[in-house]
C-alpha positions as a printed Julia matrix, in Angstrom:
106×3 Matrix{Float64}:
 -38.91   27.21   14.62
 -41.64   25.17   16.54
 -42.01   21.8    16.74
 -44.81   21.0    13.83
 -43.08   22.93   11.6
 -39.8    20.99   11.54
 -42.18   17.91   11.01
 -43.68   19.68    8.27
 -40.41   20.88    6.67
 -39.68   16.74    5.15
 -42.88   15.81    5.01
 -42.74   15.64    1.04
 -39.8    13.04    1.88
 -42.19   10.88    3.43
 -45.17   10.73    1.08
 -45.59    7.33   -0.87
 -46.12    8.35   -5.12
 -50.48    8.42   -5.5
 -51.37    6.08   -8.25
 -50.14    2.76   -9.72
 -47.74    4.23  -12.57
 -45.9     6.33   -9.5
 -45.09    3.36   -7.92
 -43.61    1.71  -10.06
 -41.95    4.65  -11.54
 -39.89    5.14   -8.2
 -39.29    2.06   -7.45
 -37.58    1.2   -10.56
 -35.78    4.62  -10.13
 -34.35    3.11   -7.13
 -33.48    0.07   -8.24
 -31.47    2.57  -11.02
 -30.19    4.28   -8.32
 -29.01    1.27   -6.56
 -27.01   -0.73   -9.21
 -25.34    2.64  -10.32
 -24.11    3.18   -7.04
 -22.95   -0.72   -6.7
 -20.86   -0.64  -10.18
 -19.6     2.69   -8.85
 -18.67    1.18   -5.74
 -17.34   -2.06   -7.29
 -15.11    0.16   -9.62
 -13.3     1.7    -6.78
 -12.75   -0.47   -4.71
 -11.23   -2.37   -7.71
  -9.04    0.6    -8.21
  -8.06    0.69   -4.08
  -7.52   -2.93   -4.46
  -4.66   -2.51   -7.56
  -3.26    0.48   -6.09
  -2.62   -1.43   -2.44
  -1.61   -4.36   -5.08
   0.87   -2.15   -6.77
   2.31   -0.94   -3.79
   2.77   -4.33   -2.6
   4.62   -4.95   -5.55
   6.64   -2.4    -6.14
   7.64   -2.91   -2.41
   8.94   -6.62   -3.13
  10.52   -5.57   -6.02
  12.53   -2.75   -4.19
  13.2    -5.33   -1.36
  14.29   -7.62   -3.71
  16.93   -5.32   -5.31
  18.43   -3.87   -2.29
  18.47   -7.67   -0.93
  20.4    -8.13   -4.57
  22.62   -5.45   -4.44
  24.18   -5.73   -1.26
  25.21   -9.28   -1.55
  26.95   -8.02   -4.56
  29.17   -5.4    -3.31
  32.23   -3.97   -4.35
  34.99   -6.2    -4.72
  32.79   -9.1    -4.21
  33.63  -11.98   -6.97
  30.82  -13.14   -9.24
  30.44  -16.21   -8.06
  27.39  -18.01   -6.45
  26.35  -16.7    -2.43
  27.62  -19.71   -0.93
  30.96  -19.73   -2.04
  31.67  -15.96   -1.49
  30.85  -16.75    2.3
  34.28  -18.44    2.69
  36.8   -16.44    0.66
  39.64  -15.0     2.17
  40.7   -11.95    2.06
  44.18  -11.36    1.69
  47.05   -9.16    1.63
  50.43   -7.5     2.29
  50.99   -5.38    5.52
  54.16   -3.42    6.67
  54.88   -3.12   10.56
  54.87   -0.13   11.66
  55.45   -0.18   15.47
  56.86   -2.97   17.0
  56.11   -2.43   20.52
  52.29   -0.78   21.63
  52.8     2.38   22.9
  51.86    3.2    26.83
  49.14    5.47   27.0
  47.09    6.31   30.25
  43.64    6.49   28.69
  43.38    3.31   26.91
């Protein structure tokens, strides 16, 4: 393909409508074309914005719990998170060896 006719190929691209009507025909096509594509736009990024949002969410939420459940563990007392720093755990225990046994790789 030579050069004039690849500049020939678009040329209809290029051409301003003849005539008044034309005018004002395409430009209020564009201006159609324009604020469809904005509202389009505008809708998705709303949606990208709510899903980040919900993800956010659901990642506090899920933070929160864990956060939750593992200061209430098993055999933990119901009791509020500063006391159940200081209890004691107690309980019975039977000697079994009195003296520690010599062993060479200790």
């Amino acid at each position: 393909m030579n050069q004039s006719n690849r500049q020939n190929r678009f040329i209809f691209m290029q051409r301003r409508p003849k005539g008044f009507l034309g005018q004002i025909g395409a430009f209020v096509v564009g201006v159609t074309v324009l604020a469809v594509s904005f509202v389009f736009g505008a809708f998705i990024l709303a949606a990208v914005f709510g899903f980040v949002l919900l993800l956010g969410l659901i990642a506090i939420v899920r933070a929160w719990w864990l956060r939750r459940q593992m200061s209430s563990g098993p055999g933990v007392s119901q009791s509020n998170s500063e006391t159940r720093a200081h209890d004691v755990i107690d309980g019975d225990f039977t000697v079994i060896e009195t003296q520690r046994s010599n062993r060479k790789n200790d």
